[in-house]
C-alpha positions as CSV (number, residue, x, y, z in Angstrom):
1,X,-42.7,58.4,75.0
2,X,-42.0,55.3,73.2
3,X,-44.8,52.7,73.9
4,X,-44.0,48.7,73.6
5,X,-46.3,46.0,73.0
6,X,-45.6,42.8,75.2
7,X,-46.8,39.6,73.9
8,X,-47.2,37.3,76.9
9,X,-50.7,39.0,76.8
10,X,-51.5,37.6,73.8
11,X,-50.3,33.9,74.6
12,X,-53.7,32.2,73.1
13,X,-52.3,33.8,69.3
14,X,-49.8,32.9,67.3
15,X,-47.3,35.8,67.5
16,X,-48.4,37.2,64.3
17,X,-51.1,38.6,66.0
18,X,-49.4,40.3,68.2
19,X,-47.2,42.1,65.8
20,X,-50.7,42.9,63.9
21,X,-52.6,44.2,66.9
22,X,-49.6,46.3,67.7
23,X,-49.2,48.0,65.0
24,X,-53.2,48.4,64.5
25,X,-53.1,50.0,67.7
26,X,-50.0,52.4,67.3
27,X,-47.7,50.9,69.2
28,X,-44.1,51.7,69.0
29,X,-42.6,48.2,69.7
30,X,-42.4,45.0,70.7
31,X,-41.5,42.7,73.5
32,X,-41.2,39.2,72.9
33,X,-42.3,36.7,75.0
34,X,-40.1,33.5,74.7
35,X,-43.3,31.2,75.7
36,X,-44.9,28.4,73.3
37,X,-46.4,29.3,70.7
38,X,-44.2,32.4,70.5
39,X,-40.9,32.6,70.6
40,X,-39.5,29.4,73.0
41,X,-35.6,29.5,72.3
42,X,-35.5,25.7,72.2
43,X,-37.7,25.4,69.4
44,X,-36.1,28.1,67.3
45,X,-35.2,27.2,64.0
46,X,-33.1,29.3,61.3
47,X,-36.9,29.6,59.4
48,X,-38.6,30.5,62.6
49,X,-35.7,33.5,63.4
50,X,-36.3,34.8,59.2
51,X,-40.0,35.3,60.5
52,X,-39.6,36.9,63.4
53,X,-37.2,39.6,61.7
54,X,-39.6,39.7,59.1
55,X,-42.7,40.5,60.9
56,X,-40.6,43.0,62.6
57,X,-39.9,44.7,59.3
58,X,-43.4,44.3,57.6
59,X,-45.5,46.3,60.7
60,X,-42.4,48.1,61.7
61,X,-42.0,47.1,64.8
62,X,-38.5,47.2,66.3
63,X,-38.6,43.9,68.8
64,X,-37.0,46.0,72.2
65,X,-36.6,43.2,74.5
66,X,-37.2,39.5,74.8
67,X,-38.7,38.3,78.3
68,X,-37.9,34.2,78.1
69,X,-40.8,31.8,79.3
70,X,-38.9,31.9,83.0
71,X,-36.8,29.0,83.7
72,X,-35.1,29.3,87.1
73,X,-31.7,29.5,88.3
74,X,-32.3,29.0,92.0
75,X,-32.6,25.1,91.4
76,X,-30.6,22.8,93.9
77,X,-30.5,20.0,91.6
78,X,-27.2,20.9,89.7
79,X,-29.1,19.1,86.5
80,X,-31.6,21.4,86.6
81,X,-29.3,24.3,87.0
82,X,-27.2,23.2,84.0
83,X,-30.4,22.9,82.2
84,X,-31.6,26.5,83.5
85,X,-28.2,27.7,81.8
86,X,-28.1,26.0,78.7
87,X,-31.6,27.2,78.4
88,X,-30.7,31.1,78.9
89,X,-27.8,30.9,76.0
90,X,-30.1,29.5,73.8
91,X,-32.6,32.9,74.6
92,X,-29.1,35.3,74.1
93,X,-28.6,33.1,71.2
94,X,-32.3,33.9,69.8
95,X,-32.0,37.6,71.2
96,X,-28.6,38.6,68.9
97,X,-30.8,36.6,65.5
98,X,-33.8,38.9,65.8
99,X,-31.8,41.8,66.7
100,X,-32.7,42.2,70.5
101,X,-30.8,44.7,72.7
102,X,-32.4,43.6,75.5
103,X,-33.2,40.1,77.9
104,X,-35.2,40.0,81.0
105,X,-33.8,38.3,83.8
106,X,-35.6,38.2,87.1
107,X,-34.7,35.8,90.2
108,X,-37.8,33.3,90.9
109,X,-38.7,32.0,94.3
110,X,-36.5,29.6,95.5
111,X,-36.7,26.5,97.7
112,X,-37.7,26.3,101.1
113,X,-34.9,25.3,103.7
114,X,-32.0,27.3,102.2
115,X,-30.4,30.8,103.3
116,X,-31.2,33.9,101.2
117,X,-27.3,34.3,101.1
118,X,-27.1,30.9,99.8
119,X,-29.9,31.6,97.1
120,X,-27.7,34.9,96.6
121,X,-24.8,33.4,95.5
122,X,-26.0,31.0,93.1
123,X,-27.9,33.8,91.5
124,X,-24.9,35.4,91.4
125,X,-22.2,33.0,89.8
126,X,-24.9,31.9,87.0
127,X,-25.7,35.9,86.2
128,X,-21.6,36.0,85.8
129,X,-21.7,32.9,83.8
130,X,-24.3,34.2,81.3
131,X,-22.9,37.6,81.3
132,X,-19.7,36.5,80.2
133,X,-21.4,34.3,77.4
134,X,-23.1,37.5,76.5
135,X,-19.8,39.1,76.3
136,X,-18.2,36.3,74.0
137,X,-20.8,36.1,71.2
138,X,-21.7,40.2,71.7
139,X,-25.4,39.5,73.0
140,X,-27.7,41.6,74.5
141,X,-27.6,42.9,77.7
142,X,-29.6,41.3,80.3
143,X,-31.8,43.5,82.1
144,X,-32.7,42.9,85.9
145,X,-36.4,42.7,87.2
146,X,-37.3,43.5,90.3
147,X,-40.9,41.6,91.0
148,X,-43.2,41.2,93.7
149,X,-42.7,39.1,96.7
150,X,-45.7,36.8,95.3
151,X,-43.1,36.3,92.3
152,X,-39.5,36.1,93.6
153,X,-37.2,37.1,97.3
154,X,-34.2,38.0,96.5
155,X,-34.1,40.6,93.8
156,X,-37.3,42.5,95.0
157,X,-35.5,46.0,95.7
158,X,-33.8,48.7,93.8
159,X,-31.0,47.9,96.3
160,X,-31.0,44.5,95.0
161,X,-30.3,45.5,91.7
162,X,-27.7,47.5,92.7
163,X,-25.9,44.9,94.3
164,X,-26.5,42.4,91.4
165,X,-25.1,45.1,89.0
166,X,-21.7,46.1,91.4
167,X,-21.2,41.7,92.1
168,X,-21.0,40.6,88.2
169,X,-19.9,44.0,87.2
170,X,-20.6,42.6,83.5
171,X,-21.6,45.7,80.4
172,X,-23.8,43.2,79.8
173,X,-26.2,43.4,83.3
174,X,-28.3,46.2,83.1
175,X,-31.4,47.3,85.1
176,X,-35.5,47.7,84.6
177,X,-38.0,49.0,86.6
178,X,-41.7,47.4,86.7
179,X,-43.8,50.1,88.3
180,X,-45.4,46.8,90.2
181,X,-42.5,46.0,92.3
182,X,-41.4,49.4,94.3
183,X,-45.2,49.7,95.5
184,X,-45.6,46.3,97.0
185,X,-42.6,46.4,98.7
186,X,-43.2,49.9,99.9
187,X,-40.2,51.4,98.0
188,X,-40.6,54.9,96.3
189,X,-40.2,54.1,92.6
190,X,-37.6,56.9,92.0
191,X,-35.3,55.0,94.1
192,X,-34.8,53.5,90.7
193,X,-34.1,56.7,88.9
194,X,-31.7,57.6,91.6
195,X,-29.9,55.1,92.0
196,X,-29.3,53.5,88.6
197,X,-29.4,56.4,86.4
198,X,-28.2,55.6,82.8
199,X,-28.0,51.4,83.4
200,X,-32.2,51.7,84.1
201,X,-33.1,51.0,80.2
202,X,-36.2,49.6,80.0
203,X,-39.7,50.3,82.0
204,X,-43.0,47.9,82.5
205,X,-45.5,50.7,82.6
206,X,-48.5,48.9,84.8
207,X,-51.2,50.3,87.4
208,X,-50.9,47.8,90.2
209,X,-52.1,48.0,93.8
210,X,-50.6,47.0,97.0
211,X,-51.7,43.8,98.4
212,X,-51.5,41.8,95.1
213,X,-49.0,41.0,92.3
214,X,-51.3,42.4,89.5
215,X,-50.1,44.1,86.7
216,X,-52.6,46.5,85.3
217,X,-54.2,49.3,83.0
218,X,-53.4,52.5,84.0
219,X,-56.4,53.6,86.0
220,X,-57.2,50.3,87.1
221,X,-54.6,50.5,90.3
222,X,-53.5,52.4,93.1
223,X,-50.7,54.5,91.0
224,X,-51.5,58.6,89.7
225,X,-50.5,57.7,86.9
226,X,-50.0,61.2,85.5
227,X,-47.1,61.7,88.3
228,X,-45.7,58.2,86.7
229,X,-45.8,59.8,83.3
230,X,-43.9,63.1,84.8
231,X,-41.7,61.0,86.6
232,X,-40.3,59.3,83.8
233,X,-39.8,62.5,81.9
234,X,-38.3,64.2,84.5
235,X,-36.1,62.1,85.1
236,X,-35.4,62.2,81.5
237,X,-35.9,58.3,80.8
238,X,-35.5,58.0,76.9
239,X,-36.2,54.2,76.8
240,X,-39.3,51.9,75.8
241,X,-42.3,51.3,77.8
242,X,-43.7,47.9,77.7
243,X,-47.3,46.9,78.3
244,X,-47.6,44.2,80.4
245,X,-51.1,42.5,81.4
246,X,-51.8,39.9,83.6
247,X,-54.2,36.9,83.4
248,X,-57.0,39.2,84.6
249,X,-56.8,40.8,81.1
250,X,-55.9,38.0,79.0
251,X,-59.7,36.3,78.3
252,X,-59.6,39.3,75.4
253,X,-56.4,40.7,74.8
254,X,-57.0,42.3,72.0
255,X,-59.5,44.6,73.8
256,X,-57.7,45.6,76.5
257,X,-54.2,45.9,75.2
258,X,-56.2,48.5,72.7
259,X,-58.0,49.9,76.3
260,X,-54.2,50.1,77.9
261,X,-52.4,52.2,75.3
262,X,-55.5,54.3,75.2
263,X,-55.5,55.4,78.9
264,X,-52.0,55.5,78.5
265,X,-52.5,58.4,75.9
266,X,-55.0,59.6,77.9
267,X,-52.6,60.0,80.8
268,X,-50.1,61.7,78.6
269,X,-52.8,64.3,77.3
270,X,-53.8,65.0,80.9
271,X,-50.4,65.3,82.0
272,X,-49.4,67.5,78.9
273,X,-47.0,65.0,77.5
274,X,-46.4,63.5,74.1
């Protein structure tokens, strides 16, 4: 199982640290966080990109995905939409530079006083927009995240995914699963599995609980994690596993992301996985 590093965690360090405390701790690789002082695509320069790639080759660290600082694309105010877009090129931009198969895409909350089909469709014809941009300058494929209803309230569902996937019909929309999402909506996770087969790519591997949008270390939720382990293998899921930690971890990062891949090997042990 090939264990990735996410950076948001580590937000208080320049990314450096990130790449350093990865590779200290044996993980496999890394997921970029597009956030200040990371990796916002805005501020990107061609000096900033030739550091990137070659922090990725000095701890040898493939960077897996890219999860930009989350600008919306439910916005009624068409400036703010265009800005939204222009925004999301710049992260595919940044993504094919540092050699990123992979974007995160997830739909935030939207405004109050408009119909979910309404939000739907403007999700919708930007996705198409970007995923033909994608297309055009051979980007990465964005990945869909479900999250938790605290987070987002129209792409919450495997189901929603599905739909997403069969409406831009785009090589370049692909799905994820965050083990958070299925149990606060009271999904079973391998509706994912099932459902998406090959086009689910890329995992957030988090404990969480029920009632709250937490992301946590394994053994810190509700989850058997052993059975999430099996599950993955059994369903013969060959892609990374990202480490993501909420705010609850992140007054010492370097401590628990070291704790997290820990139980996470501990979990594998038990489980009589590799």
């Amino acid at each position: 199982m090939k264990i990735s590093f996410f950076t948001a965690s580590m937000h208080r360090y320049p990314l450096e640290k990130s790449f350093e405390t990865a590779a200290k701790f044996g993980y496999d690789g890394i997921e970029i966080w597009g956030g200040r002082p990371h990796a916002l695509a805005s501020d990107m320069r061609p000096e900033d990109i030739e550091t990137i790639n070659a922090l990725s080759k000095r701890y040898g660290l493939p960077i897996v995905s890219f999860e930009p600082d989350m600008a919306n694309l439910l916005w009624r105010d068409q400036r703010w939409i265009d800005e939204s877009m222009e925004y999301f090129k710049q992260c595919l931009d940044l993504c094919k530079a540092i050699h990123c198969p992979y974007m995160v895409m997830a739909a935030l909350q939207a405004s109050y006083g408009y119909s979910t089909d309404e939000d739907w469709a403007q999700f919708i014809r930007s996705l198409k927009l970007l995923a033909q941009y994608s297309e055009t300058i051979d980007g990465p494929a964005m990945i869909l995240e479900t999250v938790t209803p605290w987070e987002g309230n129209i792409l919450i569902r495997s189901d929603d995914v599905v739909r997403a996937m069969r409406e831009v019909s785009s090589p370049k929309v692909k799905a994820m699963l965050d083990f958070a999402a299925p149990l606060t909506v009271g999904e079973p996770a391998s509706e994912y599995f099932e459902k998406l087969g090959s086009d689910l790519v890329h995992v957030h591997l988090v404990d969480c609980v029920k009632d709250k949008e937490d992301h946590l270390i394994a053994g810190d939720g509700e989850l058997p994690f052993e059975e999430v382990l099996l599950m993955l293998r059994d369903y013969g899921y060959k892609g990374y596993c990202s480490v993501e930690l909420f705010d609850e971890y992140r007054t010492d990062p370097i401590l628990y992301n070291h704790k997290a891949i820990r139980k996470i090997r501990e979990a594998l042990h038990t489980a009589g996985l590799k």
